[in-house]
C-alpha positions in Angstrom: 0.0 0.0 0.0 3.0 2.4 1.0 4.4 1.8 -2.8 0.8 3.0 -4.0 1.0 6.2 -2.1 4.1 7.2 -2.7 3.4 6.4 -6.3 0.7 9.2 -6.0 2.6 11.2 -4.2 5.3 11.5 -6.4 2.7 11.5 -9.6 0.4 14.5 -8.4 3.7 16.3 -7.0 5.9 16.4 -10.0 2.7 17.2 -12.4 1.9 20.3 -10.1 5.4 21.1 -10.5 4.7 21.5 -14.6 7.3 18.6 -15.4 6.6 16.9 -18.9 4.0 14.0 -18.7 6.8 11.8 -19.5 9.8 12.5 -17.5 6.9 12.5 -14.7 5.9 8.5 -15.3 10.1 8.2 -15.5 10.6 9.9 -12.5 7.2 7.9 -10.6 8.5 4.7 -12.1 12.0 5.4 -10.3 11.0 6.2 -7.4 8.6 2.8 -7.4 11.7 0.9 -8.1 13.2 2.7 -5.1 10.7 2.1 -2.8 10.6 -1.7 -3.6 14.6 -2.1 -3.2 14.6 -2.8 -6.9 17.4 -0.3 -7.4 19.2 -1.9 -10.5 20.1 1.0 -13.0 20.0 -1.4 -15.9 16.9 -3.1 -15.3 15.4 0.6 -15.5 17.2 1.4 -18.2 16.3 -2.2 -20.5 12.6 -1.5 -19.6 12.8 2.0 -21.2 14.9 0.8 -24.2 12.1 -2.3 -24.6 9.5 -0.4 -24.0 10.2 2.1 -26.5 11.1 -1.3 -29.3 7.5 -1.6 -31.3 7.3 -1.9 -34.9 3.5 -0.1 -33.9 5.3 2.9 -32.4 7.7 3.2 -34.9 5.0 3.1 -37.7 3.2 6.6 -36.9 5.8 8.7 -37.5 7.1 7.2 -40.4 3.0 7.1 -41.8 2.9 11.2 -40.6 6.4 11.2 -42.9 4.5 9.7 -45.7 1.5 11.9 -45.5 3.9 14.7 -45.4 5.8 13.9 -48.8 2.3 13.0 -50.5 1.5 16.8 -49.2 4.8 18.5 -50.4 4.7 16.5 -53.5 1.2 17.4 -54.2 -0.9 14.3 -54.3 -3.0 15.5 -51.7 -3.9 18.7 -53.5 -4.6 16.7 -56.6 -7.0 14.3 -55.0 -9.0 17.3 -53.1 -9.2 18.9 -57.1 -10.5 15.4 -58.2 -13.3 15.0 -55.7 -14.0 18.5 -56.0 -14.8 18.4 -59.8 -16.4 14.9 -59.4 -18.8 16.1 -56.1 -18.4 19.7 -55.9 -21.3 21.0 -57.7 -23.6 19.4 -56.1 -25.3 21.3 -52.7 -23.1 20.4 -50.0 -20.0 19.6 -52.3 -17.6 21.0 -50.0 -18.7 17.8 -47.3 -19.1 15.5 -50.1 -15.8 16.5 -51.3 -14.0 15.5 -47.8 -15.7 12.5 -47.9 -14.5 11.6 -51.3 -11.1 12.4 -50.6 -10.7 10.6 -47.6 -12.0 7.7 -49.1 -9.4 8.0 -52.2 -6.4 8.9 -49.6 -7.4 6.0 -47.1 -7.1 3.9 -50.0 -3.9 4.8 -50.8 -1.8 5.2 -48.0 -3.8 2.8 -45.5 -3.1 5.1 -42.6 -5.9 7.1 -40.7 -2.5 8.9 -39.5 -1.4 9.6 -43.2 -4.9 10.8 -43.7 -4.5 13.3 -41.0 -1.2 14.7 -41.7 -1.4 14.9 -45.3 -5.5 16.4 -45.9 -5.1 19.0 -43.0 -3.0 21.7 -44.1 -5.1 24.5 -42.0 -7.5 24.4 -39.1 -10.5 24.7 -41.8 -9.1 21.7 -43.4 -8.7 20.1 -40.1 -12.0 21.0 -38.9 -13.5 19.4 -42.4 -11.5 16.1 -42.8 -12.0 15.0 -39.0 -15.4 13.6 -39.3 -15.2 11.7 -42.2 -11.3 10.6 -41.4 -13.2 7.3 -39.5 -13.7 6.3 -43.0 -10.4 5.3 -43.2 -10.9 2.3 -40.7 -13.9 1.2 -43.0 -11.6 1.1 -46.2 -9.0 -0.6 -44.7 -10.8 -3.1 -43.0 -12.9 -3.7 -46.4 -9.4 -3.6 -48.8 -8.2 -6.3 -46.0 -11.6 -8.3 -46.3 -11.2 -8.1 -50.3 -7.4 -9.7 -50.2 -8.7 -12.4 -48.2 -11.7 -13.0 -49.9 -9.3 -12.9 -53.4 -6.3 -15.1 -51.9 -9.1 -17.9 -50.4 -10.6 -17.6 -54.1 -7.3 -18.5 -55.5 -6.1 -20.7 -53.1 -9.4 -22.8 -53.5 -8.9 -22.8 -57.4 -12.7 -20.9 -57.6 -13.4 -19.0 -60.9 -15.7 -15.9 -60.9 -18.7 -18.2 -61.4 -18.0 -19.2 -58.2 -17.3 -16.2 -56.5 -20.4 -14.8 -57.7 -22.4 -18.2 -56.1 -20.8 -17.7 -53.0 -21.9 -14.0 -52.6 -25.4 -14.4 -53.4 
């Protein structure tokens, strides 16, 4: 119970304090390890090296990286002028246009992160592409469903015949 308190302690004291969120759960995490007599330097130091070894937490930045060169290099632009000409006239074309643009982007770069980085240039853009940004997890999720369904097709030996049975 005393390792719980002081964990508290040390939590709310070093956040009042203004310290990075970070360097706080460092500092807490220390000061744990203190207070159970588990004062190896290297076992501290090995959990923040593992901890910090994920292919998952390596992949955002580099996704933000590629919705960054898709930005500079103007793909982005290009796909906002392409839903714009195909939705744009209608009432509402502005929403629409998102919408279609998200749905292009999210099928080519896969990342809701990539979406983000690359469609948002200002805070009106940001503002716009939130909302419909959640169709990115749809996409992916049906692009995944389509590769299975087309690997199983071929892996079976089924023809389009079948394919088509198996739908209806």
């Amino acid at each position: 119970m005393t390792t719980f308190i002081v964990f508290l302690v040390a939590l709310f004291a070093f956040m009042l304090i203004g310290l990075p969120l970070a360097f706080v759960l460092i500092i807490c995490a220390i000061f744990m390890m203190l207070s159970l007599n588990q004062s190896d330097v290297m076992v501290i130091a090995q959990n923040m090296v593992s901890g910090t070894n994920s292919f998952a937490l390596m992949a955002i930045p580099f996704f933000m990286l590629a919705g960054e060169i898709m930005d500079r290099g103007g793909l982005s632009l290009r796909i906002v002028k392409f839903a714009k000409l195909i939705v744009g006239r209608i009432r509402g074309g502005l929403g629409y246009t998102a919408i279609l643009a998200t749905i292009v982007f999210s099928g080519l770069s896969g990342s809701a992160v990539a979406d983000a980085a690359a469609l948002s240039d200002s805070a009106d853009a940001q503002s716009l592409f939130v909302t419909p940004r959640n169709i990115d997890e749809l996409v992916r999720s049906a692009s995944k469903l389509i590769a299975y369904g087309i690997d199983l097709a071929l892996h079976r030996g089924l023809g389009i015949e079948d394919i088509d049975a198996l739908i209806e």
